[in-house]
Backbone as ProteinMPNN parsed JSONL, in Angstrom:
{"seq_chain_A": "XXXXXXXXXXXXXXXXXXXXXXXXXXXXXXXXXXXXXXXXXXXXXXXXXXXXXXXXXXXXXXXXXXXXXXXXXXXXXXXXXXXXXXXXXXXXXXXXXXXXXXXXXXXXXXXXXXXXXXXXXXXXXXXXXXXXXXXXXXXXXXXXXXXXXXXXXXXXXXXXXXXXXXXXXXXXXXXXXXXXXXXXXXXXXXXXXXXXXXXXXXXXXXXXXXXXXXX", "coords_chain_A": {"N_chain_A": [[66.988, 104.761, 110.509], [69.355, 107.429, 111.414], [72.335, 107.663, 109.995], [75.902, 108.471, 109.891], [78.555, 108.081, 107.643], [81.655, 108.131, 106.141], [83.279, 107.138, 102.824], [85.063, 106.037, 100.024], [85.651, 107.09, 96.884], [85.572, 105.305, 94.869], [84.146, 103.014, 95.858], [81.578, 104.312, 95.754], [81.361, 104.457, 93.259], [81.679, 101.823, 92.364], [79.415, 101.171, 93.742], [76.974, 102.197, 91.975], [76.852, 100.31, 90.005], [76.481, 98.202, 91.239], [74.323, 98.002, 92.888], [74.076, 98.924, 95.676], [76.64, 100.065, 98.91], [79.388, 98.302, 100.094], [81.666, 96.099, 101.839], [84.938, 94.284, 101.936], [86.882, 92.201, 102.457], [90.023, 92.618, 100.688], [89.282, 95.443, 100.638], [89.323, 96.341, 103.497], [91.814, 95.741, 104.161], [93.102, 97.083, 102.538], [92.648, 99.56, 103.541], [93.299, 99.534, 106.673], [96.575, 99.027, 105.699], [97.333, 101.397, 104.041], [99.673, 103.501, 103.034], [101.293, 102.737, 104.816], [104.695, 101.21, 106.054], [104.077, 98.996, 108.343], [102.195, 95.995, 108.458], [99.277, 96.691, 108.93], [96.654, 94.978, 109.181], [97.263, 92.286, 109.241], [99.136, 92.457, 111.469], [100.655, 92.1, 114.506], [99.085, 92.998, 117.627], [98.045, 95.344, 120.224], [98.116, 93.62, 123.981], [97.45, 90.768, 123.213], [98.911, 90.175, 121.424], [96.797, 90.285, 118.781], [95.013, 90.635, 115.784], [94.262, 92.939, 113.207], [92.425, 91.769, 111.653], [91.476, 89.68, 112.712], [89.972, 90.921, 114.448], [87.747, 92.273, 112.728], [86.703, 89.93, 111.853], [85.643, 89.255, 114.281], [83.617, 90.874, 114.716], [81.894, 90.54, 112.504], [80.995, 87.921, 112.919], [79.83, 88.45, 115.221], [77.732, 89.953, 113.949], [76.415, 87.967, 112.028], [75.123, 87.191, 114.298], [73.257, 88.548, 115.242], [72.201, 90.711, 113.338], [69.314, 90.066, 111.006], [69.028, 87.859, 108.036], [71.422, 88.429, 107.747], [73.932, 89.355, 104.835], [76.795, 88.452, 104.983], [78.42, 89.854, 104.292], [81.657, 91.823, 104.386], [81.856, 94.804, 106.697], [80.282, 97.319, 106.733], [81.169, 100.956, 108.227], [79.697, 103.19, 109.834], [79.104, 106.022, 111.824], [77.067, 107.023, 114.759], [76.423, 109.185, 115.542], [76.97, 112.561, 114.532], [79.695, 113.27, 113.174], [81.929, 116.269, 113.385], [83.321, 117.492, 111.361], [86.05, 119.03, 111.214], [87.559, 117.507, 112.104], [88.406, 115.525, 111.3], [90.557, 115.33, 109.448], [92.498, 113.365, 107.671], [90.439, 112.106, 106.251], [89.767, 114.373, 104.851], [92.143, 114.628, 103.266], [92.338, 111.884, 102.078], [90.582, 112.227, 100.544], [87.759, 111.311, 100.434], [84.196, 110.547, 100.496], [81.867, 111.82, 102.189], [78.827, 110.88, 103.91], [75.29, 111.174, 104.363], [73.255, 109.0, 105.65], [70.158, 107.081, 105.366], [69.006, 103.912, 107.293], [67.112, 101.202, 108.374], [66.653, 99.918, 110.896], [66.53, 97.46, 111.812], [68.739, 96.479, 110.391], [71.063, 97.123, 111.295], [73.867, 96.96, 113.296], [74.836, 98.173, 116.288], [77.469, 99.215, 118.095], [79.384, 99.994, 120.91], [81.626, 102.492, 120.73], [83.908, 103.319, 122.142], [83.916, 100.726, 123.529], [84.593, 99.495, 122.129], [87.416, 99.739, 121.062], [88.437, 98.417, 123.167], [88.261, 95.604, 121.851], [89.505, 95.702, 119.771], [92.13, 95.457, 120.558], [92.143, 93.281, 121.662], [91.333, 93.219, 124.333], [90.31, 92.895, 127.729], [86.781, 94.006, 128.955], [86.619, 96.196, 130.706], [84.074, 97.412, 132.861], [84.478, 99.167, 135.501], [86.784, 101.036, 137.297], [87.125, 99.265, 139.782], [86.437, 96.891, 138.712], [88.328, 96.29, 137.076], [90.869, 96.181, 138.963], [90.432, 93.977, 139.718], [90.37, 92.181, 137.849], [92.962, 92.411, 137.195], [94.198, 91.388, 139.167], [93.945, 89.039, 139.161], [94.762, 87.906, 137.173], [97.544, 88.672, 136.807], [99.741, 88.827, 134.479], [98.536, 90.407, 131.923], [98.292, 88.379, 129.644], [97.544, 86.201, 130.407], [94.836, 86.212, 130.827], [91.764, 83.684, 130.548], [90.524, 83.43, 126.874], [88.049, 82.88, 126.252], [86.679, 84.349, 128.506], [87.839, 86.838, 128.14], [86.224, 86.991, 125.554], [83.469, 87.232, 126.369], [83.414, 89.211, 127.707], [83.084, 91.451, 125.72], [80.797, 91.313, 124.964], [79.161, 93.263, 126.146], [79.898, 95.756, 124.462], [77.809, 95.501, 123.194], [75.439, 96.066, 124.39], [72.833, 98.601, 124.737], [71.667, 99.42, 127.404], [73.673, 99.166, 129.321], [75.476, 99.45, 132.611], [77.476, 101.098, 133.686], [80.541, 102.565, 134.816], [80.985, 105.996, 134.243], [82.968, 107.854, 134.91], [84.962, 105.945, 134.877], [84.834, 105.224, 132.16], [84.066, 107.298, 130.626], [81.783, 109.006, 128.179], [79.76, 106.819, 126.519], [79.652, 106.258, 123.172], [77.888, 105.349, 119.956], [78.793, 103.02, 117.367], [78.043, 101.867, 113.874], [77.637, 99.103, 112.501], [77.038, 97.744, 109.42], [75.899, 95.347, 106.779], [74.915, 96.249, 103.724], [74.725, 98.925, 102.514], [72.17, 100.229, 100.602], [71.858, 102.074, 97.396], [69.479, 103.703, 97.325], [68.933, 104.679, 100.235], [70.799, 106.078, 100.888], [71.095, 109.639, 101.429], [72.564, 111.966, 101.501], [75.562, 113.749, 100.122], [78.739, 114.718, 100.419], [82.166, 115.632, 98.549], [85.026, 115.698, 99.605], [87.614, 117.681, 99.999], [91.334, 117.755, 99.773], [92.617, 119.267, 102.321], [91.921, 122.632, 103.241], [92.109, 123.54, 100.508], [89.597, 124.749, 99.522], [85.908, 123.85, 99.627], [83.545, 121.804, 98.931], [80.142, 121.862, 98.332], [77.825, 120.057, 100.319], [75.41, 117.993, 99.117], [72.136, 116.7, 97.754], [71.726, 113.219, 97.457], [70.503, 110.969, 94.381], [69.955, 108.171, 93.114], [70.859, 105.901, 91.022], [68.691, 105.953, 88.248], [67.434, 102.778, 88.127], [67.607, 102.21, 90.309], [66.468, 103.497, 91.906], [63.491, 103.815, 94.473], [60.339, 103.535, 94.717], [58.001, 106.398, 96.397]], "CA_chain_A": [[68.003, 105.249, 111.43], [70.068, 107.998, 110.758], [73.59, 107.506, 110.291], [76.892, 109.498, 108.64], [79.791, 107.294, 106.912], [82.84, 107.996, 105.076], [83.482, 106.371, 102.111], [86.12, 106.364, 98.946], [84.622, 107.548, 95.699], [85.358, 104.178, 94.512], [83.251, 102.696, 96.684], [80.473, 104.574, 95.146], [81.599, 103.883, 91.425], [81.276, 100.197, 92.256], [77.991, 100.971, 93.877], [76.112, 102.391, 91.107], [76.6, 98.991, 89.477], [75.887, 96.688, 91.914], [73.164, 99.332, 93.822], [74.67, 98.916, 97.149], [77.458, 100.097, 99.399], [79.483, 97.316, 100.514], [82.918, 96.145, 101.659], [85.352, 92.577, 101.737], [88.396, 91.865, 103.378], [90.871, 93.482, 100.618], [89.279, 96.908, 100.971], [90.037, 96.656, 104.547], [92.826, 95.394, 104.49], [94.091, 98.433, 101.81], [92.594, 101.006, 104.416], [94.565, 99.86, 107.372], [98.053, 99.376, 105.697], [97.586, 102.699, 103.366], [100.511, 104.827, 103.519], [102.478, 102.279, 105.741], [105.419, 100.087, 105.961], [103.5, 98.219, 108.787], [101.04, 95.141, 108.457], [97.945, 96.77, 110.517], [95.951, 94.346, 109.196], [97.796, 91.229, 110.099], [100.139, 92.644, 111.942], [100.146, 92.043, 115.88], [98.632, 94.55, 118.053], [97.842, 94.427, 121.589], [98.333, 92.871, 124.864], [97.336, 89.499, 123.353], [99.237, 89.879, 120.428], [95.276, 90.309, 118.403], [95.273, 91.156, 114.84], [92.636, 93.734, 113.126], [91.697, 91.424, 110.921], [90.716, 89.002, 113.48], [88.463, 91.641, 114.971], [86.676, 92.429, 112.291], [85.886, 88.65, 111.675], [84.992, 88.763, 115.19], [82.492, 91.448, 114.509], [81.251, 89.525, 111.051], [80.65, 86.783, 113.893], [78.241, 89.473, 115.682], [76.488, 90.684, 112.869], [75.439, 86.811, 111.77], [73.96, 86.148, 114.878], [72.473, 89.576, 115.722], [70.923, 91.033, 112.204], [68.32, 89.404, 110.502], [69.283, 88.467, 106.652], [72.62, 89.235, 107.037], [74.334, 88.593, 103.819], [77.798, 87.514, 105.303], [79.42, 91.085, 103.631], [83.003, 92.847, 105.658], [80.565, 95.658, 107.054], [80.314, 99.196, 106.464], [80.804, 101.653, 109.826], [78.818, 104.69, 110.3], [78.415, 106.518, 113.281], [75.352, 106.925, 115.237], [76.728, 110.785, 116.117], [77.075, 113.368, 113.376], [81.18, 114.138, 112.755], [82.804, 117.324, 113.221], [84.258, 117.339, 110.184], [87.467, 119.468, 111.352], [88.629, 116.191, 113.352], [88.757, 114.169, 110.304], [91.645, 115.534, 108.311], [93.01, 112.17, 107.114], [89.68, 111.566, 105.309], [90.166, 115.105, 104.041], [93.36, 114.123, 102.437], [92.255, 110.811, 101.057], [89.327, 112.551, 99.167], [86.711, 110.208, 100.592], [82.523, 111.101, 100.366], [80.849, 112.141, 103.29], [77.309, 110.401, 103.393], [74.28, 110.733, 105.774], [71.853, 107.484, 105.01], [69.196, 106.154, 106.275], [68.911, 102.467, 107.275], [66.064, 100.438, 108.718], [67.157, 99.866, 112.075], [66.564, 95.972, 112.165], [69.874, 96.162, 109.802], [71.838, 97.704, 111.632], [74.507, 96.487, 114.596], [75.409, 99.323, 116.767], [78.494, 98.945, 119.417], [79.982, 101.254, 121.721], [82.916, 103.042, 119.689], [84.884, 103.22, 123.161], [84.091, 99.508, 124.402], [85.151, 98.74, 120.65], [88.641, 99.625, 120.795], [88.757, 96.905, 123.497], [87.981, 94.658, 120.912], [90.948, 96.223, 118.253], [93.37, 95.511, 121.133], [92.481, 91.966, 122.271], [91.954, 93.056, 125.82], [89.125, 92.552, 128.506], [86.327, 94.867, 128.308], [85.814, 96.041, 132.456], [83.256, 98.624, 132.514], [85.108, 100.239, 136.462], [87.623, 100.903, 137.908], [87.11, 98.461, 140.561], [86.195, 95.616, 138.125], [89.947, 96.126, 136.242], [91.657, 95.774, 139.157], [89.83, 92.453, 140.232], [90.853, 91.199, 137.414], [94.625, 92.657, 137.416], [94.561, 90.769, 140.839], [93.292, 87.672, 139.719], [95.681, 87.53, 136.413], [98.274, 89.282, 136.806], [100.037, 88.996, 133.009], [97.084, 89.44, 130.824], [97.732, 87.367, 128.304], [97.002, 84.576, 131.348], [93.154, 85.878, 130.931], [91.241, 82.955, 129.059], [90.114, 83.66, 125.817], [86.487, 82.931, 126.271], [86.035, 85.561, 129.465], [87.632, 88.32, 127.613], [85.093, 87.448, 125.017], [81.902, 87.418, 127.099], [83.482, 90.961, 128.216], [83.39, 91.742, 124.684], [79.314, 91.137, 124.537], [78.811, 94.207, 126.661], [79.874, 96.707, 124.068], [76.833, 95.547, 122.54], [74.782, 96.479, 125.427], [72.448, 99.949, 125.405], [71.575, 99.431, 128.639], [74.835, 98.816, 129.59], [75.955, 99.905, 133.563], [78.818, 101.244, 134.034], [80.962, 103.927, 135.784], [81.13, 106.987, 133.913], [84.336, 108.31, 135.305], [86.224, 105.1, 133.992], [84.719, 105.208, 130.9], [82.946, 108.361, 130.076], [80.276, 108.312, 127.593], [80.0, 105.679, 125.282], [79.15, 106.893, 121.672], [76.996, 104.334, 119.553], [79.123, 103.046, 115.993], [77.239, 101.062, 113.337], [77.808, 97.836, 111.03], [76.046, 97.872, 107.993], [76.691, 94.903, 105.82], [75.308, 96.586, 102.658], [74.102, 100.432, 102.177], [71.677, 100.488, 99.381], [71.663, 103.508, 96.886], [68.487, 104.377, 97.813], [69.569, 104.641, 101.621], [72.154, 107.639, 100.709], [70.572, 110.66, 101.402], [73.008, 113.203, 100.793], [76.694, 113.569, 99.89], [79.53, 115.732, 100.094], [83.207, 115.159, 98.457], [85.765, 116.329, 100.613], [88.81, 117.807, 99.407], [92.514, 118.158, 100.598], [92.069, 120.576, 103.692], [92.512, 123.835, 102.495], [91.947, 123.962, 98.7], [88.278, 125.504, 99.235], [85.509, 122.774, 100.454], [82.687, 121.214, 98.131], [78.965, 121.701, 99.271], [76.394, 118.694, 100.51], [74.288, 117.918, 98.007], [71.097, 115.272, 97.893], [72.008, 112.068, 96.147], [70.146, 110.854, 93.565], [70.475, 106.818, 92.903], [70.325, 105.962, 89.318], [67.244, 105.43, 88.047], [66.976, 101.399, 87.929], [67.735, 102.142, 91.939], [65.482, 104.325, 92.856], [62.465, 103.114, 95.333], [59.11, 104.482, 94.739], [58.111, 106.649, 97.707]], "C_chain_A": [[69.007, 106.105, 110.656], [71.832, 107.987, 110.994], [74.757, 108.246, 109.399], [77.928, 108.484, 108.698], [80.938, 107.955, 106.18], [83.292, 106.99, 104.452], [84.384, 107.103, 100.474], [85.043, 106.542, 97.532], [85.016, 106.278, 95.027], [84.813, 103.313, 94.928], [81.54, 103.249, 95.649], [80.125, 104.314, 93.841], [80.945, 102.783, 91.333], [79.65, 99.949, 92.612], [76.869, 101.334, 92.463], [76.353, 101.268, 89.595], [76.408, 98.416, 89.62], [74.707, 97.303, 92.777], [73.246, 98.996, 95.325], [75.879, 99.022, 97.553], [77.734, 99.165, 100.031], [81.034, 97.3, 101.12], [83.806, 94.562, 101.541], [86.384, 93.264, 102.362], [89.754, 92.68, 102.793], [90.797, 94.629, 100.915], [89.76, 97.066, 102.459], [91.089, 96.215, 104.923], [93.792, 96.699, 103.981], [93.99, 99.774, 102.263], [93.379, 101.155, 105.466], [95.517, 100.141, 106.745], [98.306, 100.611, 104.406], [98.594, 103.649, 103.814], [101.398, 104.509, 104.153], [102.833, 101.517, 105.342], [104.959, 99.13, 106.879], [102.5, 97.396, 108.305], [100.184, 95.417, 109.322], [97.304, 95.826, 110.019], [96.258, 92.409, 109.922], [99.105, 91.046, 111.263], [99.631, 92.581, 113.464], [99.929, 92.964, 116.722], [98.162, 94.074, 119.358], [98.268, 93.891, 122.35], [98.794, 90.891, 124.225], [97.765, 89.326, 121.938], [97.589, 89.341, 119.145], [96.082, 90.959, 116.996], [93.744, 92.424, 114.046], [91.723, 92.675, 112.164], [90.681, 89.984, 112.078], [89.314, 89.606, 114.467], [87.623, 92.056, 114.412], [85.548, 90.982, 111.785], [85.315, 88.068, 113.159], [83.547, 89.827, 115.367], [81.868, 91.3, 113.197], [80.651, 88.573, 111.795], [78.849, 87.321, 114.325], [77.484, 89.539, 114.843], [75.488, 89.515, 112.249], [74.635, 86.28, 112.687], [72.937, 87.349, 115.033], [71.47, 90.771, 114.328], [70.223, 90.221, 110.966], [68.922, 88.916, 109.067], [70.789, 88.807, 106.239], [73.244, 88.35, 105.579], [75.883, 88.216, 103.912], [79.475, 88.82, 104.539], [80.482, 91.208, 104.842], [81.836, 93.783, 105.594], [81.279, 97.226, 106.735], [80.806, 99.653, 107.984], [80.406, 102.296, 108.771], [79.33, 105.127, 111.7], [77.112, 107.108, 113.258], [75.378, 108.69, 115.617], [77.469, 111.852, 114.03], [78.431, 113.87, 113.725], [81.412, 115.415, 112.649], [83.677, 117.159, 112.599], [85.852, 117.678, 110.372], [88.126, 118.784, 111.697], [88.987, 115.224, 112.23], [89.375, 114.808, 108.645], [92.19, 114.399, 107.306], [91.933, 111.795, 106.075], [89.643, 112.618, 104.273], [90.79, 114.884, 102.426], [93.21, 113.044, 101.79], [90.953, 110.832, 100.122], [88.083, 111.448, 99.541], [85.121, 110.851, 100.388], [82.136, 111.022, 101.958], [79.238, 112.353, 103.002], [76.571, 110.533, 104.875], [73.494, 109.485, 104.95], [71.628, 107.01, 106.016], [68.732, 104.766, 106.324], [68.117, 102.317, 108.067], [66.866, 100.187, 110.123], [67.696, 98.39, 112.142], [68.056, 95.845, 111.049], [71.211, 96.439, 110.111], [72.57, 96.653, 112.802], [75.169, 97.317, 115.153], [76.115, 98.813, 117.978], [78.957, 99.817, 120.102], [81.697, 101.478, 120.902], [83.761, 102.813, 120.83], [85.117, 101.745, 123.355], [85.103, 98.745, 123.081], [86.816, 98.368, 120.296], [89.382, 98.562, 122.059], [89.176, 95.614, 122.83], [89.515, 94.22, 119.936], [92.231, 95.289, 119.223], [93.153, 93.943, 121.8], [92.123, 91.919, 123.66], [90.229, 92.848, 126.642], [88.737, 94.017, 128.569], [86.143, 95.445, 130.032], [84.891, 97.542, 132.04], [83.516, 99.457, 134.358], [86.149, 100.128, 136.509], [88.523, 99.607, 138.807], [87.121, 96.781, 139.84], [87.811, 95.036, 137.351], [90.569, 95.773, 137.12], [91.49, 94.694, 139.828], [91.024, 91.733, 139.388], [92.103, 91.224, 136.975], [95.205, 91.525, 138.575], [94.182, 89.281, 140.271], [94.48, 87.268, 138.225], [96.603, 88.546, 136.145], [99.465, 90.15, 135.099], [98.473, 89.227, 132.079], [97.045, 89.045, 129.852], [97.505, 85.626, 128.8], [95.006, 84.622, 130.821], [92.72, 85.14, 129.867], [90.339, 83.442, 127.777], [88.168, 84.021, 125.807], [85.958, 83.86, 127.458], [86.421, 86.941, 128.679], [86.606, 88.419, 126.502], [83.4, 88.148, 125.342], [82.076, 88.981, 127.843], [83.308, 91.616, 127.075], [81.521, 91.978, 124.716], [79.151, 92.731, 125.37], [78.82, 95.761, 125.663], [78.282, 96.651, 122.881], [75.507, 95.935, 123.195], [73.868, 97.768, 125.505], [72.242, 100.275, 126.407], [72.78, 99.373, 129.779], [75.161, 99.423, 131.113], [76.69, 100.083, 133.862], [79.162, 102.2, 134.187], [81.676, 104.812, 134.944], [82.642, 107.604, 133.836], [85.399, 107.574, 134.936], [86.001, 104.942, 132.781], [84.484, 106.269, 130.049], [82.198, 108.131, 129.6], [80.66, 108.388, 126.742], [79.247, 106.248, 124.118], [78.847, 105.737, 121.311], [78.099, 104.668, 117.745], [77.734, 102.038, 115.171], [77.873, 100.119, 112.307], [76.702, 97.698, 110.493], [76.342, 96.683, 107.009], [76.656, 95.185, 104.35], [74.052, 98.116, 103.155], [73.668, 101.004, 101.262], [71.515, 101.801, 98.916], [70.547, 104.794, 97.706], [67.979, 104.973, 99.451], [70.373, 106.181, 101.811], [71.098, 108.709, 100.389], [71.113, 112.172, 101.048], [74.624, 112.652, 100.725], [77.427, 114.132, 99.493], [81.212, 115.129, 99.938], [84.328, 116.215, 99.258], [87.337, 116.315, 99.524], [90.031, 117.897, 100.367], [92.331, 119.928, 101.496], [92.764, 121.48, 103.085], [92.277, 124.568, 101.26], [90.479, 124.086, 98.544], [86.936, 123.839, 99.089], [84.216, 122.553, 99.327], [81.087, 121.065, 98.776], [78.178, 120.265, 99.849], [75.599, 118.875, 99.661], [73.485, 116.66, 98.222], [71.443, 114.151, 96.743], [70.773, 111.457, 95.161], [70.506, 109.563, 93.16], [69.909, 106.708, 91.417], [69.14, 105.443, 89.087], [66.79, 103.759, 88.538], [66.814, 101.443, 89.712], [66.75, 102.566, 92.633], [64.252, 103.33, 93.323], [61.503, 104.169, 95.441], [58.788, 105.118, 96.248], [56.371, 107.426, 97.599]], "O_chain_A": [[69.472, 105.77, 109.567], [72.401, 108.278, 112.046], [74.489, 108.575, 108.243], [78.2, 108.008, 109.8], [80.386, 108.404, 105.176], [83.702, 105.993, 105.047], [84.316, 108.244, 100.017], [83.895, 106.123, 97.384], [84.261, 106.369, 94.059], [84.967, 102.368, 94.154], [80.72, 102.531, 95.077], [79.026, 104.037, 93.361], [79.978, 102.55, 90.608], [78.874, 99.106, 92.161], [76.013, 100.51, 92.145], [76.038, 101.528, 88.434], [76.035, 97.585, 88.792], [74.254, 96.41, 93.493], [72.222, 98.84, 95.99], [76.657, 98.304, 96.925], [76.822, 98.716, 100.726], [81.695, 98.327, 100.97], [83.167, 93.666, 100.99], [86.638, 94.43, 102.663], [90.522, 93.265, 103.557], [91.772, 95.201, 101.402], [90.609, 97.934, 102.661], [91.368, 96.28, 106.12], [94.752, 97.207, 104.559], [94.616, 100.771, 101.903], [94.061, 102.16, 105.663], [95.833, 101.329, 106.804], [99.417, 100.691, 103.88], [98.457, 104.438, 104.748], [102.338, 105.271, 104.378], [102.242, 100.824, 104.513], [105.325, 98.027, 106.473], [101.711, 98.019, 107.594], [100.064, 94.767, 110.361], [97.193, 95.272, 111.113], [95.652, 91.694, 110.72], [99.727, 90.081, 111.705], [98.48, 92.906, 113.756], [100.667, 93.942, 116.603], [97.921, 92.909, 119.671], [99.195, 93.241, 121.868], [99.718, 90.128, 124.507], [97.187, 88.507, 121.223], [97.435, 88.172, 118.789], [97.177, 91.518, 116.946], [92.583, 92.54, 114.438], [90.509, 92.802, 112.001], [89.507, 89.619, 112.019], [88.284, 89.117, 114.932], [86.597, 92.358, 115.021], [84.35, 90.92, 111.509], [84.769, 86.98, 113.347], [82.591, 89.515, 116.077], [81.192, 92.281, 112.886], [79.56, 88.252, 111.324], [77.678, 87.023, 114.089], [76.353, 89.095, 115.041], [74.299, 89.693, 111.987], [73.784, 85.407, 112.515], [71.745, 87.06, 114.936], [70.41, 91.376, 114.483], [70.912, 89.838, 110.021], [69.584, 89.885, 108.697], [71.285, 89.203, 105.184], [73.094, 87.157, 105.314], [76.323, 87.647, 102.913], [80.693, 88.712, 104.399], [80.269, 90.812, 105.988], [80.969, 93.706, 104.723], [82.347, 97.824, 106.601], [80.838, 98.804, 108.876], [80.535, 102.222, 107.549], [79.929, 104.398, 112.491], [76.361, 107.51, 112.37], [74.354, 109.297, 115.928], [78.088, 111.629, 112.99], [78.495, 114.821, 114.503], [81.02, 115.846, 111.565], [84.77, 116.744, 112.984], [86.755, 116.975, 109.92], [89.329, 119.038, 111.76], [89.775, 114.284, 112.337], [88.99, 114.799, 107.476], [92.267, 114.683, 106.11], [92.318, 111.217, 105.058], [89.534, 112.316, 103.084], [90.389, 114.914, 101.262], [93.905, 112.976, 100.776], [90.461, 110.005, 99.354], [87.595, 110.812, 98.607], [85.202, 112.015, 99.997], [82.219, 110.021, 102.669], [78.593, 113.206, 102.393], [76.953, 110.213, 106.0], [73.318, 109.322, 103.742], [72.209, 106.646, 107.039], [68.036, 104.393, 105.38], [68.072, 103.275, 108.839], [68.059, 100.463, 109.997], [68.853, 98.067, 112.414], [68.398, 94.662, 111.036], [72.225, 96.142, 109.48], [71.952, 95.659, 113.184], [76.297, 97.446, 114.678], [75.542, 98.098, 118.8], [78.792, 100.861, 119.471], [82.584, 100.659, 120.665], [84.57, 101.925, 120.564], [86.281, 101.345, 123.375], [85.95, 97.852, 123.1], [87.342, 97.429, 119.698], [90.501, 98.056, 121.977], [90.08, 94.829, 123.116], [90.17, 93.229, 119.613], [93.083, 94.59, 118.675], [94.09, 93.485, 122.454], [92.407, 90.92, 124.321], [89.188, 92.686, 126.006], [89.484, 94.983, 128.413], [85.237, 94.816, 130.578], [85.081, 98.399, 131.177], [82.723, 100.376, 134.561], [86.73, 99.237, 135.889], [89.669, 99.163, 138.737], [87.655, 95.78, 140.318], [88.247, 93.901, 137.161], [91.26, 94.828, 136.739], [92.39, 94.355, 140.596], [92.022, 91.102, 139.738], [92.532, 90.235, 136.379], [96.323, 91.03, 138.719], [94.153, 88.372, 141.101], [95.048, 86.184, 138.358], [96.39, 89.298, 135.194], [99.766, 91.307, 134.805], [97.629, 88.4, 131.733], [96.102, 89.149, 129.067], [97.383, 84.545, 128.223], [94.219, 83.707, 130.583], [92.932, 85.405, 128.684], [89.239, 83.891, 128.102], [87.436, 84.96, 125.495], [84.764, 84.151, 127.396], [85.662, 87.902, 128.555], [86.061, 89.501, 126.286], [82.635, 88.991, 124.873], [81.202, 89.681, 128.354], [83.375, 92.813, 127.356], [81.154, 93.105, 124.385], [78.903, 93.477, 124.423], [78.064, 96.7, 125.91], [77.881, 97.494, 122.079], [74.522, 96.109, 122.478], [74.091, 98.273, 126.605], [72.521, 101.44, 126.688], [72.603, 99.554, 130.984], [75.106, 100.611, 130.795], [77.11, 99.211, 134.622], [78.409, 103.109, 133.838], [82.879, 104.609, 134.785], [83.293, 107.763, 132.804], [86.511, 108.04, 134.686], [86.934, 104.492, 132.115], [84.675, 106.185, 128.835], [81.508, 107.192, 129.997], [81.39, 109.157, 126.117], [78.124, 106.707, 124.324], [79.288, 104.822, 122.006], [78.22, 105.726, 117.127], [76.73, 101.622, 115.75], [78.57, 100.517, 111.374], [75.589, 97.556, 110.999], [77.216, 97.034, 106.216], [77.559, 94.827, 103.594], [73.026, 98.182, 103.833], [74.189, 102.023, 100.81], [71.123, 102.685, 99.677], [70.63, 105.897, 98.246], [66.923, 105.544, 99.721], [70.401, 107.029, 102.703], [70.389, 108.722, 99.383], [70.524, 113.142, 100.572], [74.978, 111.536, 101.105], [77.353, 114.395, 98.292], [81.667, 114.378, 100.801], [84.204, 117.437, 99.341], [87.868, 115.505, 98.764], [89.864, 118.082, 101.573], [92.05, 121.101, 101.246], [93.856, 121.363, 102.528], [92.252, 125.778, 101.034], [89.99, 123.595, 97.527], [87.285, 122.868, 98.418], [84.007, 123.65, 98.809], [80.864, 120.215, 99.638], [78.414, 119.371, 99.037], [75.07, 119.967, 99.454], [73.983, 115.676, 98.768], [71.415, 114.253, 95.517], [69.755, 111.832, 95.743], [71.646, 109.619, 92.697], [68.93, 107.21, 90.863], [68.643, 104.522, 89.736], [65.827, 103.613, 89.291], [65.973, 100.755, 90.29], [66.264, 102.153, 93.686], [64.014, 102.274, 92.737], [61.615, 105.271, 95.976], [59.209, 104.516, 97.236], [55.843, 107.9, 98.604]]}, "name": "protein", "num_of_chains": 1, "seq": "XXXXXXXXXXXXXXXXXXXXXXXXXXXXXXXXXXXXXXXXXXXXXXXXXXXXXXXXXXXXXXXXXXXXXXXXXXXXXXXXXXXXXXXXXXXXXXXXXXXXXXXXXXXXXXXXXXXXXXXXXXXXXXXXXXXXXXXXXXXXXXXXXXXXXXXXXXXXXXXXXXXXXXXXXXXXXXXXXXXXXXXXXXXXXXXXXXXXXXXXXXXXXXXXXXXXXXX"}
């Protein structure tokens, strides 16, 4: 499966010693609160007062029941859609690698990027119009809705088949969790510079020898 990532060139350092892209709890913790005086990571967010770190241990949850093997890693993203680079200034500016790699499918856990930020925010996932204001009508505060329905609204962003009304949602883009992204996986890779100061080509990666996988 083909997928494109951004990742910190330290990230890759560490990989070509351990021969896999990976992540843990400080790295994401030092990507949200980068640059801020806020706690995004434990800091409260949301309707239901939700934290990010609780959502990514609620998608660590997913990934143990739903890919095979998992090894219990903080997960990589990808996306399942190839980036227009011009939209992603911020990664510009923090000098990160822009990777395509290819992963085995069965390793993968792909969610709806839209249904996802449900997730970030704590809140119920409705896939209409009509279905939100059921349940506006039926709990009026929502931090009345119980815990365990906004989860089971939560299972849907896992859904391809998924049914739902266009016009309240638009269309759902496919992200990916990865819990590790072996060398030999990275297919190409371009370093991105501060926007402006003249742009660095794509080039094919090359995993160090001991990495490489006969083909």
């Amino acid at each position: 499966m083909i997928l494109y990532t951004f990742q910190s060139p330290g990230a890759l350092r560490e990989a070509k010693k351990t021969g896999y892209i990976t992540s843990s709890e400080k790295w994401a913790r030092e990507h949200w609160n980068e640059g801020s005086d806020h706690d995004w990571w434990e800091g409260k967010v949301g309707l239901r007062n939700w934290t990010l770190k609780e959502t990514y241990e609620y998608m660590i949850k997913q990934m143990a029941k739903r890919v095979p093997n998992y090894s219990g890693d903080y997960p990589v993203w990808a996306y399942g859609w190839k980036p227009e680079l011009v939209y992603y200034r911020p990664e510009y500016k923090a000098g990160q690698i822009y990777m395509t790699i290819d992963v085995p499918e069965e390793r993968v856990m792909l969610s709806s990027f839209e249904g996802y930020h449900f997730v970030m925010g704590g809140n119920y996932f409705a896939i209409s119009e009509e279905e939100d204001r059921a349940i506006e009508k039926k709990y009026p505060n929502p931090n009345d809705i119980p815990r365990d329905i906004i989860e089971k609204s939560w299972e849907r962003i896992f859904d391809k088949d998924l049914k739902y009304d266009p016009d309240w949602l638009g269309d759902l883009d496919w992200q990916a969790c990865i819990d590790r992204v072996y060398l030999h996986e990275i297919k190409t890779i371009r370093q991105l510079k501060p926007w402006g100061e003249g742009q660095l080509p794509t080039k094919r990666f090359v995993p160090p020898k001991r990495y490489r996988v006969a083909t």
